[in-house]
ZANU-818414 format. One record per residue (C-alpha): x, y negated, z negated; residue in one letter. Coordinates in steps of 0.5 Angstrom, whole numbers, m for minus. Each point is the difference from the previous one (the first is absolute). Example, Ala and Ser with C-alpha at 12.3 -4.5 7.8 and 13.67 -1.06 7.14 Angstrom:
BEGIN
25 / 9 / m16 / A .
2 / m7 / 2 / S .
end
This chain:
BEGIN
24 / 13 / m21 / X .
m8 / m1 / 1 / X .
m2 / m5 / m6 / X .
m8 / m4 / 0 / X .
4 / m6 / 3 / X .
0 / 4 / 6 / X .
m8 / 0 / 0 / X .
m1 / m7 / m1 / X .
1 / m1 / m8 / X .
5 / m5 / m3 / X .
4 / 1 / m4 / X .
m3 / m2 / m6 / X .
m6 / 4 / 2 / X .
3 / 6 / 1 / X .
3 / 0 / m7 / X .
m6 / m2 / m3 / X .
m3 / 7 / 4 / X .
5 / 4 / m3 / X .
0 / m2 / m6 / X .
m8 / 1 / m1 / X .
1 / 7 / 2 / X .
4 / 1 / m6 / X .
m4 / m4 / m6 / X .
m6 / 2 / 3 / X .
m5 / m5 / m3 / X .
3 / m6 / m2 / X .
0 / m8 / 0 / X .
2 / m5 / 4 / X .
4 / m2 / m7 / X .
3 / 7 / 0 / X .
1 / 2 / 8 / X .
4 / m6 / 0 / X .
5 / 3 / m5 / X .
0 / 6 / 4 / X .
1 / m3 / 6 / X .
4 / m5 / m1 / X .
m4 / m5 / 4 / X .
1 / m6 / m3 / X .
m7 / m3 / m4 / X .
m1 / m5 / 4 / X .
0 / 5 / 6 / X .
m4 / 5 / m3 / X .
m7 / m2 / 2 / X .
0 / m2 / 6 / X .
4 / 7 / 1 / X .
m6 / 3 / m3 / X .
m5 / m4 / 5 / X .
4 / 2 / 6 / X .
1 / 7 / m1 / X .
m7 / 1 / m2 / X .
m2 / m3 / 6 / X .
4 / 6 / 4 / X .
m6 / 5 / m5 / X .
7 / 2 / m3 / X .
m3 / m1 / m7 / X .
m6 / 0 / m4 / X .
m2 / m4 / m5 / X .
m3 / 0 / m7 / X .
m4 / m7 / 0 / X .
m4 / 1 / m7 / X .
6 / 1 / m3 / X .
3 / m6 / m4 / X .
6 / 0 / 2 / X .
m1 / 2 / 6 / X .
3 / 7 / 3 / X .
2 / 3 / 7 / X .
2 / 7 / 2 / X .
4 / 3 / 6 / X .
m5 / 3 / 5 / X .
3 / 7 / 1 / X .
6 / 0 / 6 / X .
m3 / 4 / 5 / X .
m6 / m4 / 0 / X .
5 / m7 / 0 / X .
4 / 2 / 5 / X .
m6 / 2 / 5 / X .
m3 / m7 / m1 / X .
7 / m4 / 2 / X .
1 / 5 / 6 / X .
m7 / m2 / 1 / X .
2 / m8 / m1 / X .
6 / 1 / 4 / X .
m4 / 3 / 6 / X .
m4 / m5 / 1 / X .
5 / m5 / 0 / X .
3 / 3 / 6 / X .
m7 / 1 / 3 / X .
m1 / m8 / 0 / X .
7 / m1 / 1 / X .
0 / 4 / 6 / X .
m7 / m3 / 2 / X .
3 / m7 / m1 / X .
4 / 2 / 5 / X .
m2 / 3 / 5 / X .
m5 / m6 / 0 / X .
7 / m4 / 1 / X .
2 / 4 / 6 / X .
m6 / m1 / 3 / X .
0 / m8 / 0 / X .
7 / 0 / 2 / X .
m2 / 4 / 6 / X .
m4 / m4 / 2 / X .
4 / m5 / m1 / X .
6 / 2 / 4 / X .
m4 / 4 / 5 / X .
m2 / m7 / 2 / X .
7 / m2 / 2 / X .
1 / 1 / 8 / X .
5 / 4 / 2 / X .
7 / 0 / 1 / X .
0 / 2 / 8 / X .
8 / 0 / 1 / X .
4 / 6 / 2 / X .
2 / 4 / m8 / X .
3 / 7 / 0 / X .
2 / 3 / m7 / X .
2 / 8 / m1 / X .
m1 / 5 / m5 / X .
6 / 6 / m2 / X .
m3 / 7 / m3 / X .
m6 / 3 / m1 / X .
m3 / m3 / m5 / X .
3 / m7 / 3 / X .
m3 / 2 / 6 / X .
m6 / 2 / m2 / X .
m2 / m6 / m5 / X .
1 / m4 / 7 / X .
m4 / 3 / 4 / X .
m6 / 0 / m5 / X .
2 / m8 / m1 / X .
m1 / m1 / 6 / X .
m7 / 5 / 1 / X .
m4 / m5 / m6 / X .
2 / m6 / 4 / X .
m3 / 2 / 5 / X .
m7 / m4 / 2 / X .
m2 / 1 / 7 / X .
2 / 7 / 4 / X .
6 / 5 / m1 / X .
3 / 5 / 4 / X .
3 / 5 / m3 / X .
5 / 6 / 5 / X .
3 / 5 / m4 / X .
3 / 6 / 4 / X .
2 / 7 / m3 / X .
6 / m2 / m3 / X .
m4 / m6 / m5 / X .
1 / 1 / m7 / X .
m6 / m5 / m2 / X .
m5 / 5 / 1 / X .
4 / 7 / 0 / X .
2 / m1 / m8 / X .
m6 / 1 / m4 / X .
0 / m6 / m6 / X .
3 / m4 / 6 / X .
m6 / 1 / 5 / X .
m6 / m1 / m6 / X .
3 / m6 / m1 / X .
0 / m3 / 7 / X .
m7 / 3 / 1 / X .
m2 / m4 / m6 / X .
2 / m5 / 3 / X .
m2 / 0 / 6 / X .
m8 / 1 / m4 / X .
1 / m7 / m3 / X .
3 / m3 / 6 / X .
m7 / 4 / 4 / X .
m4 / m3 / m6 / X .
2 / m7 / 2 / X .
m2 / 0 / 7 / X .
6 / 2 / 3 / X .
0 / 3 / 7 / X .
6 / 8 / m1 / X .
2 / 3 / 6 / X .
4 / 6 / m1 / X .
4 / 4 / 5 / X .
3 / 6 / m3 / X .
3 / 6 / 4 / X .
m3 / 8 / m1 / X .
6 / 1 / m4 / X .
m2 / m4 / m5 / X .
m7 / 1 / m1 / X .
2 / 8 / m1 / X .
5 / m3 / m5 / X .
m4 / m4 / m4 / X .
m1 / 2 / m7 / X .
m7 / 2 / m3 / X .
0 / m6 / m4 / X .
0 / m4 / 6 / X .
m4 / 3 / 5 / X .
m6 / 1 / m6 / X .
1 / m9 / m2 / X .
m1 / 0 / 8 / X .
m6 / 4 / 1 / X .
m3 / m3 / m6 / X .
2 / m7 / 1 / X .
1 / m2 / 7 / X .
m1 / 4 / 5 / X .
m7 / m3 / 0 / X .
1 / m7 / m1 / X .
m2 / m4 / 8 / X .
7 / m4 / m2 / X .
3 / 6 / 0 / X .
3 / 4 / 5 / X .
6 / 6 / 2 / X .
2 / 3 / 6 / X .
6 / 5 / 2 / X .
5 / 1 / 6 / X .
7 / 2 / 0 / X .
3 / m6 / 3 / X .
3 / m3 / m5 / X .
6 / 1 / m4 / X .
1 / m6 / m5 / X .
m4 / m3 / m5 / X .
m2 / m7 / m1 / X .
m6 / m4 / m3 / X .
m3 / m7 / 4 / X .
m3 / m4 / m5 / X .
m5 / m6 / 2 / X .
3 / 0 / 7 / X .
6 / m4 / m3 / X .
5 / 5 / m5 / X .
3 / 6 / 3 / X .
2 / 5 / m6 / X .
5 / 5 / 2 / X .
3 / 6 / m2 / X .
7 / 2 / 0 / X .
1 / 7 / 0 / X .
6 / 3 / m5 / X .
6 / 2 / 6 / X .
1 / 7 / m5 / X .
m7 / 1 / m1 / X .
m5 / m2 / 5 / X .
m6 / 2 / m4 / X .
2 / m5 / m6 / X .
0 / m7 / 0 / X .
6 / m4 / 0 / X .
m3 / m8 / 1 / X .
m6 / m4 / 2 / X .
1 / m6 / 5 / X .
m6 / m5 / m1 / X .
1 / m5 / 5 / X .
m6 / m6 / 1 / X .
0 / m3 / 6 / X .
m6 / 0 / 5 / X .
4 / 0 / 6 / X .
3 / 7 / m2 / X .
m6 / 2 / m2 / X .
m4 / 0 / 6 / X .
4 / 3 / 4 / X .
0 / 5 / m5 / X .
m7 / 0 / 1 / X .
0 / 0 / 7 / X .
5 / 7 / 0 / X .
m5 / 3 / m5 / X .
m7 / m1 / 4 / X .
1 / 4 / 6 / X .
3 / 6 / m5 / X .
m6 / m1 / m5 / X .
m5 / 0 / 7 / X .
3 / 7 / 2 / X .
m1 / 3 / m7 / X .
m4 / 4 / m3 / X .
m5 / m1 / m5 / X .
1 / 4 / m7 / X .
m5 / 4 / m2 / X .
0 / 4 / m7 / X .
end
């Protein structure tokens, strides 16, 4: 069940709250006995709760009397506290990330041979875009009519994204799709690219059939690899990231040829 506390109050101050909305204008003397917040408590309580504008005061009284503000009002005010709260933390850090970024990017990297593998779709999925946001110098990308990276609408926006954040950090793309694929290519995906992309210098796309797998090359040293479904060649079933810079060349060296004799894609 929801109560104040979960907007910030203590519990005395919540106690002291309701009881306000239920004496009306009253003292401290007398809010104390209604709450059954202690005394000794009561005006630090008084102090607090008026510091969150949930109570209005009447200093020319003696004794001095406090009212409830109206609980619609209150209960915008906390929410609004709350917000701010969670701005300022989210600034804090985001200001964190940013300094361990550059803390960490300044380690040199580890250059031995590493390979990992993801199962399932979404598996498969969160790797491919792991591996998209390292990127720092080039990507090469072939995804053949059967890839499900960009025949699935939610997914292909979300490496479209990624492939805008990875542009907007200097990094080189090149894309070598089938026509079959650019046929199938959902409305969201071809509007991003024409938006987005298609103009960008670092940017480039060309077609050809010669191709019938799926892969991804990053920075010249990782090679992402899908692993079709046997029962379903249109699904996904695993992503092998291997990073080693010998395979990966010679992975390049089999792709250049390809991506000469290519065409370029023009919407």
């Amino acid at each position: 069940m929801a109560s104040l506390r979960d907007l910030g109050l203590s519990e005395y101050e919540a106690r002291a709250y309701r009881a306000l909305l239920n004496t009306g204008p009253t003292t401290a003397k007398e809010l104390s006995r209604a709450s059954d917040v202690p005394m000794g408590r009561i005006y630090d309580v008084l102090n607090s709760i008026e510091q969150y504008n949930l109570v209005r005061s009447q200093t020319a009284s003696r004794p001095k009397k406090y009212v409830a503000v109206e609980p619609s009002t209150a209960l915008d005010r906390l929410l609004e506290d709350k917000k701010r709260e969670l701005d300022e933390k989210a600034e804090q850090y985001e200001s964190i990330v940013d300094d361990l970024s550059d803390e960490l990017d300044a380690a040199e990297p580890v250059e031995e041979q590493f390979w990992t593998a993801a199962v399932g779709p979404e598996e498969t999925t969160d790797l491919l875009l792991e591996r998209l946001s390292a990127a720092d110098r080039r990507v090469v990308m072939v995804a053949s009519h059967q890839s499900p990276q960009f025949d699935i609408s939610e997914v292909g926006v979300l490496i479209t994204e990624q492939l805008e954040e990875a542009l907007s950090r200097g990094v080189e793309v090149d894309l070598l799709m089938t026509p079959g694929l650019v046929d199938s290519l959902p409305p969201a995906v071809g509007k991003r690219y024409r938006r987005s992309l298609s103009d960008h210098p670092d940017f480039n796309v060309r077609t050809t059939d010669a191709i019938s797998g799926t892969f991804n090359l990053i920075d010249d040293i990782e090679v992402c690899i899908q692993v079709p479904n046997p029962l379903d060649a249109d699904e996904p079933f695993a992503m092998i990231d291997l990073k080693d810079p010998e395979f990966a060349a010679d992975v390049h060296e089999t792709f250049q040829p390809t991506w000469e004799e290519a065409e370029p894609l023009s919407f």
